[in-house]
MARNULUM-681180 format. One line per 8 residues: number of its first residue (from 0); their letters; for each residue x, y, z of N, C-alpha, C. Coordinates in steps of 0.02 Angstrom, whole numbers. Each point is the difference from the previous one (the first is absolute). Last residue first. Layout:
<pts>
NUM> A> X/Y/Z/X/Y/Z/X/Y/Z; ...
</pts>
This chain:
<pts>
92> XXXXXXXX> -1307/5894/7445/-42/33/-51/-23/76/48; 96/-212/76/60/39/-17/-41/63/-55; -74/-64/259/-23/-39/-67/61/18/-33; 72/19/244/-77/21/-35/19/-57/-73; 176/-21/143/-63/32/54/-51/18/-33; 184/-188/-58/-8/66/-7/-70/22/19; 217/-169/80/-83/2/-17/-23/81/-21; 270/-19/30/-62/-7/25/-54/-24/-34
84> XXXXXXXX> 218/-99/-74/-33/74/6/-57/-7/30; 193/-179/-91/-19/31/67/-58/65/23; -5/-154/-205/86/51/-3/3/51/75; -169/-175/-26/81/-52/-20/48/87/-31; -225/44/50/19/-17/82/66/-41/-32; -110/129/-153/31/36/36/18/-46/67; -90/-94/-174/49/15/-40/51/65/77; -230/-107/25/62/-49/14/61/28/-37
76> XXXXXXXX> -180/133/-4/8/-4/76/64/-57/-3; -94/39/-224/45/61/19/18/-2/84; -140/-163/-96/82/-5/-37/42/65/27; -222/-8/56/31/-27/29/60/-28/-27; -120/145/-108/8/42/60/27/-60/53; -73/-93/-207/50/78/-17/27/-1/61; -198/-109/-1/38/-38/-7/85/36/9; -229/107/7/52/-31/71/68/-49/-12
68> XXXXXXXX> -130/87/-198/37/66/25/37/-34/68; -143/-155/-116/51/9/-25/39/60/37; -197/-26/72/42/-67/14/50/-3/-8; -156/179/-47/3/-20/57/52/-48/7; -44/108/-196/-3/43/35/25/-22/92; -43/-154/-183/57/46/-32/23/50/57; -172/-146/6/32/-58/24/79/70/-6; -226/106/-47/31/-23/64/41/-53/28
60> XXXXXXXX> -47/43/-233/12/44/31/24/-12/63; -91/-166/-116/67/39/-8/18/47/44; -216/-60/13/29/-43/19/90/12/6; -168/105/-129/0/36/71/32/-47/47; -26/-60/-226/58/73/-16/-11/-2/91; -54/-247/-30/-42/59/-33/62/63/25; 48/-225/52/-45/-2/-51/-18/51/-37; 166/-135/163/-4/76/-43/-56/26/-36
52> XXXXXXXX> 92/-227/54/-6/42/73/-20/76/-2; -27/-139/-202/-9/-49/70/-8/30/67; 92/114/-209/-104/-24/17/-11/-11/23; 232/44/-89/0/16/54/-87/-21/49; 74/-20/-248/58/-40/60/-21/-14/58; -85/145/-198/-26/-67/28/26/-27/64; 6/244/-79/65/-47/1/-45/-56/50; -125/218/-20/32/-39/-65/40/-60/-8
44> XXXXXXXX> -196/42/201/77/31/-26/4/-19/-58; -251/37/45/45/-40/-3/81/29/6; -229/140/74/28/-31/-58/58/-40/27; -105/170/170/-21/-94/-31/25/-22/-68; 69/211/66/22/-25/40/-27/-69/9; -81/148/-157/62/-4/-4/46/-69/31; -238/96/36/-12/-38/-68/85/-15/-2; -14/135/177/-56/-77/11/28/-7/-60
36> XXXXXXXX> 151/179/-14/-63/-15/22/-9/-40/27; 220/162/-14/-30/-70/-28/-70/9/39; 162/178/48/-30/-5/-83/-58/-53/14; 174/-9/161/-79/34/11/-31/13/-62; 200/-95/-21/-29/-56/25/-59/48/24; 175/99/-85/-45/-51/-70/-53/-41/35; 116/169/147/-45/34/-34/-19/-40/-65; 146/-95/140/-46/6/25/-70/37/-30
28> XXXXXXXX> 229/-46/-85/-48/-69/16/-60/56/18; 153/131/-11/-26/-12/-52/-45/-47/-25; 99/76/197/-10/38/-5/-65/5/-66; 214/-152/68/-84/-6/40/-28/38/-26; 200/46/-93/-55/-45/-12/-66/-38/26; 153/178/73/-46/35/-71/-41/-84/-33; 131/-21/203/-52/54/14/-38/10/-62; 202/-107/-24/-47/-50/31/-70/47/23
20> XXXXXXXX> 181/128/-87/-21/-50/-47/-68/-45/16; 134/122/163/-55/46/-52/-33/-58/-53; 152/-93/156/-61/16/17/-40/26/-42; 204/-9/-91/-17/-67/14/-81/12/33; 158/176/13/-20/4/-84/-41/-73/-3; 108/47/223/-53/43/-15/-19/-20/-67; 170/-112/55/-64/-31/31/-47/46/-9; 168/-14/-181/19/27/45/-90/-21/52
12> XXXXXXXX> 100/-141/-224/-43/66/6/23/4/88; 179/-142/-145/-61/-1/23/-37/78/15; 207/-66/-77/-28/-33/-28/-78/26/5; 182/22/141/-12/69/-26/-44/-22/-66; 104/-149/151/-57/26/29/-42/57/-58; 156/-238/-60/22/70/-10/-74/40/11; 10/-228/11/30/-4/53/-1/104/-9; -195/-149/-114/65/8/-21/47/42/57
4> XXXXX> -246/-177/-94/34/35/49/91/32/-14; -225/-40/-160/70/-49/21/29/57/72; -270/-71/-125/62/42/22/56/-16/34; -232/-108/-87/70/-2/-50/54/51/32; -222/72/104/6/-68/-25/53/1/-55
</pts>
């Protein structure tokens, strides 16, 4: 979020160094998110905002884990079909 795209490649992390990343962070969700309890996972979100559709941490979560992640993964299918490239054959994780 706030990131500026910039034409010069070398800018950027290499696809291997990119995965890892994305690996170490799943990696990290996941082991905060088995931590969590009942008593955890019913409590309220912090950020009022969200109550309506959101109500409770276990709610989050799976809007985070599930919805939001497809969301990603289909920016990434349309990002590859307008620069011609195959459909990609597995997950990218």
């Amino acid at each position: 979020m706030g990131s500026v795209p910039v034409a010069n490649v070398n800018e950027y992390y290499f696809k291997e160094e990119s995965l890892a990343m994305l690996q170490d962070a799943q990696s990290r969700i996941v082991d905060a998110v088995m931590a969590l309890d009942n008593v955890h996972l019913k409590q309220p979100i912090l950020d009022k905002r969200y109550h309506e559709f959101l109500p409770t941490v276990r709610d989050a979560i799976i809007q985070i884990l599930v919805a939001h992640s497809s969301y990603h993964v289909g920016q990434v299918a349309i990002w590859r079909r307008k620069m011609n490239l195959a459909p990609a054959d597995r997950c990218f994780l």
